[in-house]
Backbone as CSV, one residue per row, in Angstrom:
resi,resn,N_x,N_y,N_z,CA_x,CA_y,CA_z,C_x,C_y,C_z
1,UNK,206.087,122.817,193.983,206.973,123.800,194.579,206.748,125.140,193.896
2,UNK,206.823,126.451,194.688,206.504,127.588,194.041,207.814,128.124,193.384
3,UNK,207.810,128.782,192.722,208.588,129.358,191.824,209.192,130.497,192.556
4,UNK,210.780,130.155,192.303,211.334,131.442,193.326,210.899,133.302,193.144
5,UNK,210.963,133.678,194.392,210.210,134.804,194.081,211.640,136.036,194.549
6,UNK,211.877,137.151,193.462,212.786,138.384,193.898,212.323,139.001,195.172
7,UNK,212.592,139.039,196.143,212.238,139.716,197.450,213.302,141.009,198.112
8,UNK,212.723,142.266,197.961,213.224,143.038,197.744,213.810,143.917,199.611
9,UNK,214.733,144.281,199.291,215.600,144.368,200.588,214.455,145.010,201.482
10,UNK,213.406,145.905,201.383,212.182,146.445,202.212,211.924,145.314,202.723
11,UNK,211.743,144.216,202.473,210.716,143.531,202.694,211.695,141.834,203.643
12,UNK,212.617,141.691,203.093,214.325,141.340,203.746,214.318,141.793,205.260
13,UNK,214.188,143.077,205.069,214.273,143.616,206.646,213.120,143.561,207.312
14,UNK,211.954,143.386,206.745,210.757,143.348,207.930,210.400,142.012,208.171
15,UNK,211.122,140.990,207.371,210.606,139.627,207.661,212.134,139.094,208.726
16,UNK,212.958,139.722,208.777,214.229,139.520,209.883,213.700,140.207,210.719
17,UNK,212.914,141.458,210.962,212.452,141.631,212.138,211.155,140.934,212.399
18,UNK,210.057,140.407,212.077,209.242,139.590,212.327,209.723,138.097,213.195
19,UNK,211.334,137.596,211.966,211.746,136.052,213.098,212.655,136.791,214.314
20,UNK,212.649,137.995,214.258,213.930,138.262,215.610,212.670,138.188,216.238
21,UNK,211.274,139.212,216.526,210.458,139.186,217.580,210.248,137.586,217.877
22,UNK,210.171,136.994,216.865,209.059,135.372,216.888,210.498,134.281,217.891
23,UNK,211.587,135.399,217.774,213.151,134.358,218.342,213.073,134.140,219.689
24,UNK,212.320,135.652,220.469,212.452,135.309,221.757,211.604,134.806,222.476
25,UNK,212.079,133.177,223.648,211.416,131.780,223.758,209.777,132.612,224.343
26,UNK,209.335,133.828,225.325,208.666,134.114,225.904,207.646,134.722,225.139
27,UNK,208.142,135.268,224.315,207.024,135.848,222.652,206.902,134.624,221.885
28,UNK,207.469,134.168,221.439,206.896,132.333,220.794,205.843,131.715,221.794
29,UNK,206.509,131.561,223.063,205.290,130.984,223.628,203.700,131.769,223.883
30,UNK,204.110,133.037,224.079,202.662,133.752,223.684,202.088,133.591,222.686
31,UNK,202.789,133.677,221.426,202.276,133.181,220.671,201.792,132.052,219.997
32,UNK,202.263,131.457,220.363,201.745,129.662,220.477,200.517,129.471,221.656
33,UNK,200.561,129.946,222.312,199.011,130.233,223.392,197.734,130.719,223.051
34,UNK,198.170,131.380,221.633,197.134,132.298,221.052,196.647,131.399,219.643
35,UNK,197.232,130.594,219.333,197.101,129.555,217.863,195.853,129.154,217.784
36,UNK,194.974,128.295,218.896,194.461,127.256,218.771,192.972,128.711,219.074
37,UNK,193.365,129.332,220.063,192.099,129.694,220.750,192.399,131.062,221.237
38,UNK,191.639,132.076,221.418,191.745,133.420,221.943,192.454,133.020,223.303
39,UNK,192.770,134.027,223.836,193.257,133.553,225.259,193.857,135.513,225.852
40,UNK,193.478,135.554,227.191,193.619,136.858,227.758,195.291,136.882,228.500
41,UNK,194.898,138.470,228.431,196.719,138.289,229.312,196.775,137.426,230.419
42,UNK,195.454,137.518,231.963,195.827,137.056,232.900,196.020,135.549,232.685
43,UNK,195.457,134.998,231.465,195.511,133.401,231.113,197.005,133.193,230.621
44,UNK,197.063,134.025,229.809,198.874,134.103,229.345,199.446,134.021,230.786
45,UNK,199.616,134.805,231.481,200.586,134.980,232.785,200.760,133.681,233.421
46,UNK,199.419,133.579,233.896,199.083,132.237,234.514,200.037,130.876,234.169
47,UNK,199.531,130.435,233.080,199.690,129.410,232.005,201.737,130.112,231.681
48,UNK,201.907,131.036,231.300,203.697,130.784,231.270,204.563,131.115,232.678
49,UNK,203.766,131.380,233.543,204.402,131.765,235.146,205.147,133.108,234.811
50,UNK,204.631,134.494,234.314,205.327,135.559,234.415,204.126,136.543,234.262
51,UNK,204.785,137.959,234.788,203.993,138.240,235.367,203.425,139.199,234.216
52,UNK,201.731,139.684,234.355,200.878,140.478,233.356,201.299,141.009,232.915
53,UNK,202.549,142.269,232.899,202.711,143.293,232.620,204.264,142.838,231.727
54,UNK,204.680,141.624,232.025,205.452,141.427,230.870,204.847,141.070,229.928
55,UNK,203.630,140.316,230.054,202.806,139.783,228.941,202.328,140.783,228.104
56,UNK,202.030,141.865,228.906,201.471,143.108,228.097,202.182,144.002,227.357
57,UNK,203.829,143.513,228.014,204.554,144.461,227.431,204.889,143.515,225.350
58,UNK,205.033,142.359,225.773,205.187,141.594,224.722,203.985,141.814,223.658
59,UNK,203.096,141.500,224.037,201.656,141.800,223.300,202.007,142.959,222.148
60,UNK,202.419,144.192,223.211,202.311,144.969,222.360,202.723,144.976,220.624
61,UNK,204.145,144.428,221.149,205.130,144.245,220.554,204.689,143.266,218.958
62,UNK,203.982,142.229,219.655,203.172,140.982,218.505,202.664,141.771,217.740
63,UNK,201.612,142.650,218.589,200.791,143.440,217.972,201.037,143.957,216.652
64,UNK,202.085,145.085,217.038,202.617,146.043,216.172,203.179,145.633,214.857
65,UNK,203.511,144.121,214.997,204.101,143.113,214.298,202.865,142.351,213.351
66,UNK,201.952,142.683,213.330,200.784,141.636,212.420,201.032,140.719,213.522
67,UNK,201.392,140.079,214.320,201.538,138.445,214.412,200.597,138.419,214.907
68,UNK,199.590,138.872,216.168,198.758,138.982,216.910,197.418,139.566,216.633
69,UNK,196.320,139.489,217.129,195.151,140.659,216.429,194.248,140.486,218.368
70,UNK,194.144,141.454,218.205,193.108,141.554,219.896,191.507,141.876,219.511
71,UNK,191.074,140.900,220.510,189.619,141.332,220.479,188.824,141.721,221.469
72,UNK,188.041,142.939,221.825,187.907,143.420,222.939,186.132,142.461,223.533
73,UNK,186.393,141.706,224.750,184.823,141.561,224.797,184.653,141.899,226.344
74,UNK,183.777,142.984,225.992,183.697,143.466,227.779,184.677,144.376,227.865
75,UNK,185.427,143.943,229.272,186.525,144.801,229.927,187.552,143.804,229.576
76,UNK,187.532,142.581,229.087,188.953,141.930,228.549,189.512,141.718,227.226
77,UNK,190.525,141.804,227.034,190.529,141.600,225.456,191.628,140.602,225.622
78,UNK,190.963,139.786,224.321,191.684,138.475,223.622,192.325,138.816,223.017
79,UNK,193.386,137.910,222.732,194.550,137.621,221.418,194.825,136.747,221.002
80,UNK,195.076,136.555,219.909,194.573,135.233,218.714,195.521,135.421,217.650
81,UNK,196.515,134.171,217.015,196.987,134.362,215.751,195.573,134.088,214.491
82,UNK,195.728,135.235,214.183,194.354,136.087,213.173,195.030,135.887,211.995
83,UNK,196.079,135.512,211.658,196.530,135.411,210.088,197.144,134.039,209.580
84,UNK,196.321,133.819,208.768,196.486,131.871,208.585,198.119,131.717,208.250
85,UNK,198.508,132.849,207.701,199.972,132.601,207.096,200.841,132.296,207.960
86,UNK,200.649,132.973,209.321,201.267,132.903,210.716,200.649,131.280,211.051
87,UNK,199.499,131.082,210.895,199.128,130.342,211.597,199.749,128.850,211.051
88,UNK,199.704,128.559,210.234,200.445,127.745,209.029,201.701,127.107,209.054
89,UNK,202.742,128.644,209.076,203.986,128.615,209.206,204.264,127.777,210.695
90,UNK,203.752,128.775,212.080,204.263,128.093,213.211,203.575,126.619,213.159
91,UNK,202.794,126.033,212.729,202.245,124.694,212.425,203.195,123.923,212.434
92,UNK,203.358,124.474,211.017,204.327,123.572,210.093,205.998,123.468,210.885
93,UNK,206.414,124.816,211.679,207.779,124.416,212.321,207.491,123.457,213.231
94,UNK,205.906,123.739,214.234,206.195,122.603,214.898,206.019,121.445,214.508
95,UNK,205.540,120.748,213.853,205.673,119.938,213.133,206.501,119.201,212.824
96,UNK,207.847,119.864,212.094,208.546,119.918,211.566,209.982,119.641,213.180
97,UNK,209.846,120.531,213.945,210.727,119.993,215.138,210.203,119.005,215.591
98,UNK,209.289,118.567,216.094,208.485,117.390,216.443,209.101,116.797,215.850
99,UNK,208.994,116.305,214.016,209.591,115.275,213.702,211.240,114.701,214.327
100,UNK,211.785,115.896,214.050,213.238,115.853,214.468,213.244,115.070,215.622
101,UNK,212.237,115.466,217.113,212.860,114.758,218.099,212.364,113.584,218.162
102,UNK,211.145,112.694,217.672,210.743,112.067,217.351,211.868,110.955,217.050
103,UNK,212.141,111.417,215.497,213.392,110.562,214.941,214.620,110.436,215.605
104,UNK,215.081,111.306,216.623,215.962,110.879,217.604,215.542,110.178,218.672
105,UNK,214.514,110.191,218.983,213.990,109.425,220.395,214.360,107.741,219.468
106,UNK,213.934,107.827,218.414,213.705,106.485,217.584,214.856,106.017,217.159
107,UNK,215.904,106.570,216.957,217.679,106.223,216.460,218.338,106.164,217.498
């Protein structure tokens, strides 16, 4: 176990705004679309049934946030969770809920 660390109110507030963006269900699921494999907006749209331009509007938003990183090839650009720490964490929650319903399906 790591050793507790002082985390200073700067940093308090940008990681409460990081789980408020990561809170809403339509930005989680973008971002969970982007985990495994690059994937484009019209594939986002497609794949959550809404339309491009909300996807794009969200994107941005990841973006601006570290959570996301875009890669341009051609005329389309990908988006990908690019930071293992992100990548890790949402792992490990799902994971971690998984178990939960798991153990209720089983009790």
């Amino acid at each position: 176990m790591r050793a507790r660390m002082r985390v200073g109110d700067d940093l308090v507030v940008e990681l409460a705004e990081t789980f408020r963006l990561m809170s809403d269900p339509t930005r989680l699921k973008i971002i969970l679309a982007c985990l495994d494999a690059p994937a484009a907006v019209g594939e986002m749209a497609e794949r959550l049934g809404i339309s491009a331009s909300l996807v794009s509007h969200h994107l941005r938003l990841l973006r601006a946030a570290r959570l996301l990183q875009a890669d341009r090839r051609g005329r389309q650009v990908f988006y990908v969770v690019g930071d293992e720490h992100i990548r890790s964490m949402l792992t490990d929650m799902v994971d971690h809920v998984s178990e939960e319903d798991q153990a209720e399906a089983e009790g």
